[in-house]
C-alpha beads as a LAMMPS data file, in Angstrom:
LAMMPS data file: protein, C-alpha beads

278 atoms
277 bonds

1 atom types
1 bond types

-500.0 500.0 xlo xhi
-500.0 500.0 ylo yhi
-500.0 500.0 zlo zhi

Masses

1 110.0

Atoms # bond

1 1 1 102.285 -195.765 -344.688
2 1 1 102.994 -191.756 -344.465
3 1 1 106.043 -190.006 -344.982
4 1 1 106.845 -189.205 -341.729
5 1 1 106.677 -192.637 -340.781
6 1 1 108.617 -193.680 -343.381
7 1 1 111.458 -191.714 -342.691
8 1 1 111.715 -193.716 -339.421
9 1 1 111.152 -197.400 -340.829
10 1 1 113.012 -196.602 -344.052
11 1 1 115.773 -194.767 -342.674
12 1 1 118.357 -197.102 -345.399
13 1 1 117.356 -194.992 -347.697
14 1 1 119.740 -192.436 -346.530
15 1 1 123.129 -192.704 -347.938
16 1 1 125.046 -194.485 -345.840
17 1 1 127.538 -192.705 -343.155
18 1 1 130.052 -195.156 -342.914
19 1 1 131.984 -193.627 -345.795
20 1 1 134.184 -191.176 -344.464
21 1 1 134.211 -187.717 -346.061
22 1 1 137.930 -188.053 -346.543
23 1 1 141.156 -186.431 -344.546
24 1 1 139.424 -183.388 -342.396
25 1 1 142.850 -180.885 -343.580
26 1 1 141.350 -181.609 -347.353
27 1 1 139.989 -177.961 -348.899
28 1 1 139.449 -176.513 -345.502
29 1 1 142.595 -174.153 -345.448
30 1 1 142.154 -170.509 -346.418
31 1 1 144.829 -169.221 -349.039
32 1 1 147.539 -167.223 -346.817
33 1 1 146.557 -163.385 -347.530
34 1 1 150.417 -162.878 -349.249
35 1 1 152.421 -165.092 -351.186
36 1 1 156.068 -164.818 -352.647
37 1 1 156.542 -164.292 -356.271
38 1 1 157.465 -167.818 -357.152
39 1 1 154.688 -169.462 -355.224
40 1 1 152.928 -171.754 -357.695
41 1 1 149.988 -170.926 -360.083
42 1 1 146.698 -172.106 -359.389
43 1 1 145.781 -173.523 -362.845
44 1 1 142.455 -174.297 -363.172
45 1 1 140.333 -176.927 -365.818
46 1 1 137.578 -178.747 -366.944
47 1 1 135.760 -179.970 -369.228
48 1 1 135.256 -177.893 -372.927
49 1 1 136.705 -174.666 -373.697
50 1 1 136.780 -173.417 -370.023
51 1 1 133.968 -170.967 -371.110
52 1 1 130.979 -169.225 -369.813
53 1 1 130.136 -169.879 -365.928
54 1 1 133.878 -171.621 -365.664
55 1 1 135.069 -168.270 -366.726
56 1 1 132.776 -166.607 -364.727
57 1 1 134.456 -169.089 -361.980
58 1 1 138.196 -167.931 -362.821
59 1 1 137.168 -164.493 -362.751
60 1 1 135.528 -164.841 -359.071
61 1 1 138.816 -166.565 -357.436
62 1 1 141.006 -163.599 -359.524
63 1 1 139.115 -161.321 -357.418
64 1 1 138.801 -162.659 -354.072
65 1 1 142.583 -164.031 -354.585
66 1 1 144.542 -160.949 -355.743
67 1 1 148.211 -162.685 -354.378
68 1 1 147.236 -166.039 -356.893
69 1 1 148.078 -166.207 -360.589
70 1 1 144.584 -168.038 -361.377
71 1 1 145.319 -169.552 -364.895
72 1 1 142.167 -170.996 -366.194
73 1 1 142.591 -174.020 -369.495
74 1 1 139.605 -175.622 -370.941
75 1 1 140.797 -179.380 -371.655
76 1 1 138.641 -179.689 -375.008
77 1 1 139.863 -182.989 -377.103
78 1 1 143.579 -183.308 -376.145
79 1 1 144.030 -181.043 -372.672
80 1 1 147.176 -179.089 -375.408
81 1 1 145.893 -175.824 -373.736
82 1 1 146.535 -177.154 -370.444
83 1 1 149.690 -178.524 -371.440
84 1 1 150.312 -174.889 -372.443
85 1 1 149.535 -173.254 -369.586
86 1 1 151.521 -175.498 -366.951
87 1 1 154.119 -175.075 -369.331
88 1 1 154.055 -171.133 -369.342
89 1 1 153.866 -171.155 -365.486
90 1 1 157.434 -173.436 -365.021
91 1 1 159.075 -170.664 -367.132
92 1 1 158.123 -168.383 -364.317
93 1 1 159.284 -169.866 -362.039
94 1 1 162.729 -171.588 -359.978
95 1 1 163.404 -175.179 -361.749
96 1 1 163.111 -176.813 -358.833
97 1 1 160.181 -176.103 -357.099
98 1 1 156.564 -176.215 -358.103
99 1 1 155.455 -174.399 -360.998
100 1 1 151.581 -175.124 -360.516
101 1 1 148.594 -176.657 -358.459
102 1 1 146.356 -177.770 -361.211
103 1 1 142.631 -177.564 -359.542
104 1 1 139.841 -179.593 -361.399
105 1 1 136.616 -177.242 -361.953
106 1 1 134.506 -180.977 -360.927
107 1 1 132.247 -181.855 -358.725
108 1 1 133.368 -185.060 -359.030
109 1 1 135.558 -187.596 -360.634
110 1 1 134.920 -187.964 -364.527
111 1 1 137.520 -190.469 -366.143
112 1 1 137.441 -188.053 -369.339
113 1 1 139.053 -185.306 -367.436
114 1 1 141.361 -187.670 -365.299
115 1 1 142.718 -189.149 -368.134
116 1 1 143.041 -185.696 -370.151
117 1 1 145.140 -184.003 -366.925
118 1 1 147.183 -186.944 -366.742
119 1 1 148.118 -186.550 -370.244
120 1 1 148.802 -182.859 -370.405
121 1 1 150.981 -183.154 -367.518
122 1 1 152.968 -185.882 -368.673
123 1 1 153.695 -183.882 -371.710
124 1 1 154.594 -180.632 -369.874
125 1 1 157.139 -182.495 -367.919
126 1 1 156.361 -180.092 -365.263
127 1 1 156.629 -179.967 -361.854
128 1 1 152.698 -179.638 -360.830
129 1 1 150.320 -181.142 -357.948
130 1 1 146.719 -181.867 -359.297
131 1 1 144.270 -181.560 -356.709
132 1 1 141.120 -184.008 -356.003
133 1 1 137.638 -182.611 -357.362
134 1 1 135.857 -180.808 -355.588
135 1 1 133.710 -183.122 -353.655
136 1 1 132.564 -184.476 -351.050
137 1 1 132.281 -181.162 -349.141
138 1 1 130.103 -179.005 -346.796
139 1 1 130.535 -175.752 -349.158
140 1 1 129.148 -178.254 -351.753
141 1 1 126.444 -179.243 -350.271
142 1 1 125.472 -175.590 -349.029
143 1 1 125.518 -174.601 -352.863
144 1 1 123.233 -177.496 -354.064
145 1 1 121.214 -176.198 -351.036
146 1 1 120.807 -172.942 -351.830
147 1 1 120.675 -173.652 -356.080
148 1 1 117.751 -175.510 -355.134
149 1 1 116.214 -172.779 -352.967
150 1 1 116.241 -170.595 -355.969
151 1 1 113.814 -173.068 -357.703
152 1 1 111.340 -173.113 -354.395
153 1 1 112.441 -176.563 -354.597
154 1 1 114.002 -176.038 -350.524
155 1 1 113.180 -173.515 -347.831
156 1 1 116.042 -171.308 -347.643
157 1 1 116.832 -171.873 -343.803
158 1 1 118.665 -175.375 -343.001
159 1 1 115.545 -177.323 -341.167
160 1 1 115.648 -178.625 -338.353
161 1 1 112.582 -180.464 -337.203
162 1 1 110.861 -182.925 -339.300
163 1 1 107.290 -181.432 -339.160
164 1 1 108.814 -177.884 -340.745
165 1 1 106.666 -177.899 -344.167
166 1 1 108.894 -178.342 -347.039
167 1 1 108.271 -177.871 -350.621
168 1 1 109.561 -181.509 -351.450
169 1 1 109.369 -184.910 -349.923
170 1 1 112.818 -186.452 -351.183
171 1 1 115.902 -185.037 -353.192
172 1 1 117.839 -186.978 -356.141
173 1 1 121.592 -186.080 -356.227
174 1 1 122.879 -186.342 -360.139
175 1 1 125.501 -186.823 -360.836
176 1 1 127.970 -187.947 -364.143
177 1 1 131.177 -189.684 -364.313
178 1 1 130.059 -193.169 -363.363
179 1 1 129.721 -195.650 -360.396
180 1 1 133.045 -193.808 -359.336
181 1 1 131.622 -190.315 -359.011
182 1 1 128.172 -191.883 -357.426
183 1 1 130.309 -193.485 -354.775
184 1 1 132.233 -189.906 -353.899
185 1 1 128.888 -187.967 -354.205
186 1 1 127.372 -190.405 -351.198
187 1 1 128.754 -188.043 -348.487
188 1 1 127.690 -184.528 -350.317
189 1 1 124.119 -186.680 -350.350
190 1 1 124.835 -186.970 -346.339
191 1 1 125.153 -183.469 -346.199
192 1 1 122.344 -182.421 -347.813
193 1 1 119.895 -184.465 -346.123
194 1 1 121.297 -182.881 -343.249
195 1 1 120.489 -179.902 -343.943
196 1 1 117.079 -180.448 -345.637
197 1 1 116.209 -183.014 -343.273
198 1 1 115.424 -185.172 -346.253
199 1 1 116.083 -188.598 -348.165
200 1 1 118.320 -187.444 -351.094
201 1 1 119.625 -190.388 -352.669
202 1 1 122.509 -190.380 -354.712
203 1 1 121.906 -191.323 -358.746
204 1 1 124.036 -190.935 -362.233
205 1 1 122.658 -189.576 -365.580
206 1 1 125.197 -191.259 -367.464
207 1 1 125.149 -194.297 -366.098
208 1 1 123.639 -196.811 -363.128
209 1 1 122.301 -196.348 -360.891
210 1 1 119.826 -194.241 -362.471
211 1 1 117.639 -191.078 -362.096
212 1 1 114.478 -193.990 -362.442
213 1 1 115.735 -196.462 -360.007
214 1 1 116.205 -193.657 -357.546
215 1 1 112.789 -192.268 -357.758
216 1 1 111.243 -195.412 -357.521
217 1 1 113.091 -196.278 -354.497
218 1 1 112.165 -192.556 -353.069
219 1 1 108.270 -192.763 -353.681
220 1 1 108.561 -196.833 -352.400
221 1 1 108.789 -194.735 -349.230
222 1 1 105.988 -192.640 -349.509
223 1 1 108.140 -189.442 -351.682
224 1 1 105.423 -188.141 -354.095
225 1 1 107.188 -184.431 -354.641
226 1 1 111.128 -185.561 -355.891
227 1 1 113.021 -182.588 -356.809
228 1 1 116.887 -183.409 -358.958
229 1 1 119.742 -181.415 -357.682
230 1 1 122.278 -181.903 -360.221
231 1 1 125.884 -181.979 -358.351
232 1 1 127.581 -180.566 -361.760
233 1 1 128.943 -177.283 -362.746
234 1 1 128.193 -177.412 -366.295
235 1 1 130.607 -178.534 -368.571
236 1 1 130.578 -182.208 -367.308
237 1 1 127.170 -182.671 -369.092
238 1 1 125.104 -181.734 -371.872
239 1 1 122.725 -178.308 -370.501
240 1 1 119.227 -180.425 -371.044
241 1 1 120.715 -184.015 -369.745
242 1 1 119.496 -182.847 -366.083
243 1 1 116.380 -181.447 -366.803
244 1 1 115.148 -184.282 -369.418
245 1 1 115.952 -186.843 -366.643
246 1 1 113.612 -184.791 -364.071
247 1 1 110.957 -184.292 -366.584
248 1 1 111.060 -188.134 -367.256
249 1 1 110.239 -189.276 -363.346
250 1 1 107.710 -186.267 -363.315
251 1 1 109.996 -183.778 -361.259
252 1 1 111.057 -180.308 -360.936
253 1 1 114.741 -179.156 -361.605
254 1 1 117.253 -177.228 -359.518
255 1 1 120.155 -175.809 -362.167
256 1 1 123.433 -176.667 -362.259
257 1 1 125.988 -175.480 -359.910
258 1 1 128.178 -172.799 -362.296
259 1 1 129.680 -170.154 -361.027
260 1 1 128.514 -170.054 -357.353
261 1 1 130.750 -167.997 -355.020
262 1 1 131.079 -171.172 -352.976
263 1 1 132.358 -173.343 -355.643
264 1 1 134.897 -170.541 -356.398
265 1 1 136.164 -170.464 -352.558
266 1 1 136.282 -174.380 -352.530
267 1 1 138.621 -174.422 -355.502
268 1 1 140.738 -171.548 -353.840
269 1 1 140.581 -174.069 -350.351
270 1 1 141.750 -176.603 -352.304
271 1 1 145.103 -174.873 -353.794
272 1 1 145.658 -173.482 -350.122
273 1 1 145.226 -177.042 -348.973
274 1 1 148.153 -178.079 -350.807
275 1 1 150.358 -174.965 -349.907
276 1 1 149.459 -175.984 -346.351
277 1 1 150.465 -179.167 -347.188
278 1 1 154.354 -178.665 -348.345

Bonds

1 1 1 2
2 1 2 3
3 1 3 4
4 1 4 5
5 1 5 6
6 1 6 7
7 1 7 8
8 1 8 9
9 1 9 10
10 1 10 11
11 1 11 12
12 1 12 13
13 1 13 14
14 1 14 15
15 1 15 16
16 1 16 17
17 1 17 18
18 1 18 19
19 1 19 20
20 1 20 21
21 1 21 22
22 1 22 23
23 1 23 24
24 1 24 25
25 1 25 26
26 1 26 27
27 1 27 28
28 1 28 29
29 1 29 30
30 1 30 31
31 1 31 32
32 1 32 33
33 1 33 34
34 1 34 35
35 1 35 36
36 1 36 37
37 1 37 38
38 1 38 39
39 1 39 40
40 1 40 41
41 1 41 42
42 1 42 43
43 1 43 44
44 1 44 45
45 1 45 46
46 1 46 47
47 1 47 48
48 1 48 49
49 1 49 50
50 1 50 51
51 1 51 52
52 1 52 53
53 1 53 54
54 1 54 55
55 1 55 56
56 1 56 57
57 1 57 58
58 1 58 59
59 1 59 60
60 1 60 61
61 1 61 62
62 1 62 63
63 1 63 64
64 1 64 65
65 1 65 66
66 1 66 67
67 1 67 68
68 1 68 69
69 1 69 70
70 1 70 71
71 1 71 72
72 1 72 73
73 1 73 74
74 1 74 75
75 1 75 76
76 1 76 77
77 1 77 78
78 1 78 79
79 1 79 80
80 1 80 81
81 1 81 82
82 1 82 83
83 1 83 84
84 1 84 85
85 1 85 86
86 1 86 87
87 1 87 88
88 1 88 89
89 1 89 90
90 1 90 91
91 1 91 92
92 1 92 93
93 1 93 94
94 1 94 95
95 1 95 96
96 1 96 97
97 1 97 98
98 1 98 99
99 1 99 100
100 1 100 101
101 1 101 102
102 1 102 103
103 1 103 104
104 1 104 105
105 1 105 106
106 1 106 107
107 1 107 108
108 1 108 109
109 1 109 110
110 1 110 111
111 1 111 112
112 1 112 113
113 1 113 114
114 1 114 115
115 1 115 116
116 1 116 117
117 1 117 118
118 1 118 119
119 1 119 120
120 1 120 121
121 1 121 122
122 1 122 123
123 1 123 124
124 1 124 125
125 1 125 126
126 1 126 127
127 1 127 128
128 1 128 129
129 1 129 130
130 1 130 131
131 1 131 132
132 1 132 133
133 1 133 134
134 1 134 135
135 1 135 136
136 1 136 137
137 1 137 138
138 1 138 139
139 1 139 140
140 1 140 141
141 1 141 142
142 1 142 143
143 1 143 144
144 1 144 145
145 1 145 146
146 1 146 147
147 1 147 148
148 1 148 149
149 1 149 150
150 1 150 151
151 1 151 152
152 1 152 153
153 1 153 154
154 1 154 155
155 1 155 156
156 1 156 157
157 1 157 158
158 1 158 159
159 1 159 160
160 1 160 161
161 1 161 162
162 1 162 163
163 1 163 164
164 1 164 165
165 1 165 166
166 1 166 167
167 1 167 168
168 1 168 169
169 1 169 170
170 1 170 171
171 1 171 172
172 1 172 173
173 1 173 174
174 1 174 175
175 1 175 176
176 1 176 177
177 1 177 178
178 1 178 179
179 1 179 180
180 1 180 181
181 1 181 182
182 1 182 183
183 1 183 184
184 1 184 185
185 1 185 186
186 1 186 187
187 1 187 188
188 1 188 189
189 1 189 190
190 1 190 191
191 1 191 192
192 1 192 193
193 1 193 194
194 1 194 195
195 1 195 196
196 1 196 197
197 1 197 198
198 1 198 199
199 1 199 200
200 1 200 201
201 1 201 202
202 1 202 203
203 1 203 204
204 1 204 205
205 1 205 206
206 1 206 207
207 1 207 208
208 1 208 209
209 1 209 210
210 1 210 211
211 1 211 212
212 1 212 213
213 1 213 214
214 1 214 215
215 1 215 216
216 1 216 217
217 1 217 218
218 1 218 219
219 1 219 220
220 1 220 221
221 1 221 222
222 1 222 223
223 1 223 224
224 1 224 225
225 1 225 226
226 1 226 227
227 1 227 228
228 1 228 229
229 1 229 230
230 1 230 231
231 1 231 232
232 1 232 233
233 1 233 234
234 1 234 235
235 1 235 236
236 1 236 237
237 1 237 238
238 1 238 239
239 1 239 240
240 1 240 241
241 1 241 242
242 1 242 243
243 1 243 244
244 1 244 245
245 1 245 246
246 1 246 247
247 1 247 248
248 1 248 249
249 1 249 250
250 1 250 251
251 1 251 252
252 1 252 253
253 1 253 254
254 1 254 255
255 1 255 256
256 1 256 257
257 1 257 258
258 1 258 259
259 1 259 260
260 1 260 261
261 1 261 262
262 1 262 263
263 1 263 264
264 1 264 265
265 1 265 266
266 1 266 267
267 1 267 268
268 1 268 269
269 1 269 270
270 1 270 271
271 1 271 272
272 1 272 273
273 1 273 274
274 1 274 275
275 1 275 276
276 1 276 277
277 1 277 278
């Protein structure tokens, strides 16, 4: 059976759209343009030492967010430098409102991180919101779009008819952080197909379901050319974890997400979400 009649008969290998993509209000409001002095900080973390692209991240959302303190702590072993910071905010700022809106640089959930900003803001004792990650989201799926165009792994444009030529015939999503983070990934995977008009199915490098399975189930269908769009930023995995898992199933690599502009405006959305909010 071809392709294109596969996509027809084997349209369950979509990701499902019965999962909703969460609360429509959720990362979609714009930071107000001025804020008074003792609005909170927009701390932001991750994974590591909050180096390289997430700097490059912090530095992107300084400058498109002049009116935001952007504080930026890498969690590393213990999240103390987070503690820090939320700590250094509060003394900034009235007792009794909130000193900061602590934004995960994630694509995803990753228990490691949960548990470490859960920890450093119990032992702040601060008053602080903690956001969601980042996804599921349309900006996310535009930047996995367009990080893939930049391999010739995607035509630029969004397509829009299935006989438009494109340079692959089915898309793995990676992911890391678990079944949990494979489940919240399944409408970013929605989105993306979307836009390709593609399968992309949804699979974890550290864990099942697998970069293998998913391939498997993609070429069962007639997907010879697989291409792995890894839905990280950086820090959440080791920098050849993606790219040995594509070169394993015989596929080409799109690289990680880092510091897109579109990542940087979804973690502002997401701190003006929750000033929205209050």
């Amino acid at each position: 059976m071809g392709l294109e009649s596969a996509h027809v008969s084997e349209s369950s290998i979509l990701p499902v759209r019965g999962r909703a993509v969460r609360p429509s209000g959720r990362h979609r409001r714009p930071v107000p343009s001025q804020l008074p002095p003792e609005a909170p900080a927009l701390v932001l973390t991750t994974l590591g030492d909050g180096s390289g692209a997430i700097a490059e991240l912090a530095a992107l959302i300084r400058a498109d967010n002049p009116q935001i303190q952007v504080r930026l702590a890498g969690l590393g072993e213990d999240a103390k430098e987070l503690t820090s910071e939320l700590e250094a905010a509060a003394r900034e700022r009235p007792e009794d409102g909130v000193a900061a809106i602590v934004v995960p640089l994630l694509a995803g959930p990753h228990p490691v991180a949960d548990r470490l900003i859960a920890t450093a803001v119990a032992a702040s004792g601060v008053s602080v919101t903690v956001t969601d990650s980042l996804g599921p989201h349309p900006l996310l799926a535009e930047a996995l779009h367009i990080r893939l165009a930049e391999k010739g792994l995607a035509r630029e444009d969004r397509m829009r008819l299935l006989n438009v030529s494109s340079p692959v015939d089915g898309i793995i999503l990676a992911t890391v952080g678990g079944e949990n983070a494979v489940a919240e990934a399944q409408p970013t995977a929605v989105l993306l197909a979307s836009r390709l008009t593609l399968p992309v199915l949804v699979a974890s490098l550290d864990s099942a379901p697998g970069v293998a399975e998913a391939a498997e189930r993609l070429r069962g269908i007639g997907a010879e050319r697989i291409a792995l769009s890894p839905c990280v930023l950086g820090p959440e995995a080791a920098p050849e974890l993606a790219s040995d898992a594509a070169a394993a199933i015989g596929a080409d690599c799109a690289e990680v997400l880092g510091a897109h502009g579109l990542i940087a405006a979804l973690a502002a959305r997401a701190y003006g979400s929750i000033l929205s909010a209050d």
